[in-house]
C-alpha positions as CSV (number, residue, x, y, z in Angstrom):
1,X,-95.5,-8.8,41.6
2,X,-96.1,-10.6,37.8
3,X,-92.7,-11.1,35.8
4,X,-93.6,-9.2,32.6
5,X,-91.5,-11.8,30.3
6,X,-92.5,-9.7,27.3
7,X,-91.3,-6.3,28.1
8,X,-88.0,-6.5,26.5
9,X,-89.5,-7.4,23.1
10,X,-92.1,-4.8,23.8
11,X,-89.6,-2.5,24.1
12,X,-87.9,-3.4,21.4
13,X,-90.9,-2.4,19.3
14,X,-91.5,0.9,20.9
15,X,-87.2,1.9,20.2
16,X,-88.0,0.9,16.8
17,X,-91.2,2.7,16.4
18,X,-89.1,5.6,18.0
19,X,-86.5,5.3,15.1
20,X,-88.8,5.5,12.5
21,X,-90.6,8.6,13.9
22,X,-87.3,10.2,14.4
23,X,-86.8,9.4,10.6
24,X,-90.3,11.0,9.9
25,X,-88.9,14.1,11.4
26,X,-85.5,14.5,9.5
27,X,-87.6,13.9,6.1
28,X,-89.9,17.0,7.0
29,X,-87.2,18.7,7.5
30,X,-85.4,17.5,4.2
31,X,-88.8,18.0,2.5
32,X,-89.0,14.2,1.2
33,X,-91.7,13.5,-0.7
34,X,-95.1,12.7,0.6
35,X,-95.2,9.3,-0.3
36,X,-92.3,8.7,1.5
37,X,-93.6,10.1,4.6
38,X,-96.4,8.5,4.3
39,X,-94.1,4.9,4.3
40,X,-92.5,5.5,7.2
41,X,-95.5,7.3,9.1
42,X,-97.2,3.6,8.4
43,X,-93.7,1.9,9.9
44,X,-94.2,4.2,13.1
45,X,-97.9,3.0,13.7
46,X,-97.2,-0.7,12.7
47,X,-94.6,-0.4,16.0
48,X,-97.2,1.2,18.0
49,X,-100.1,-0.7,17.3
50,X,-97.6,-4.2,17.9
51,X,-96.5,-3.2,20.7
52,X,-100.2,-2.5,22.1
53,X,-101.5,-5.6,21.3
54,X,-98.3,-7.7,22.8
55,X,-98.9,-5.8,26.3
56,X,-102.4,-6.1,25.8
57,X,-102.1,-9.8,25.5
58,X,-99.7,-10.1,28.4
59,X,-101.9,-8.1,30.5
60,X,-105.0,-10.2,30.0
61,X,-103.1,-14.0,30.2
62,X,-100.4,-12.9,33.0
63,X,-102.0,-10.2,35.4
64,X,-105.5,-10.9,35.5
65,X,-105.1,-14.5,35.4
66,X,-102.9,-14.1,38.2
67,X,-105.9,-11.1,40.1
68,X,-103.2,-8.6,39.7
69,X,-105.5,-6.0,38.2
């Protein structure tokens, strides 16, 4: 079984990007204004797409390099 090193940090994004999404949520209900939706809509997917790329990146030089699929 491959150590996934990065996992915690990967986490770590994902609890953020959770954060900020919960934060979306309370300013819909609060009726914020759009533009500050918008910010923190872009904070939530910045998280996400981070996140992606750093188990992406894992996955290709850790488990295939090590034929674990």
């Amino acid at each position: 079984m491959t150590v996934h090193v990065s996992h915690p940090a990967i986490i770590k994004r994902l609890q953020r990007a959770h954060g900020h999404l919960a934060s979306v949520i309370e300013m819909l209900v609060a009726e914020r204004p759009c533009v500050d939706l918008a910010q923190q809509l872009q904070a939530v997917e910045s998280a996400i797409t981070s996140a992606k790329k750093a188990l992406i990146h894992e996955h290709i030089s850790q488990c295939l390099a090590h034929g674990d699929g």
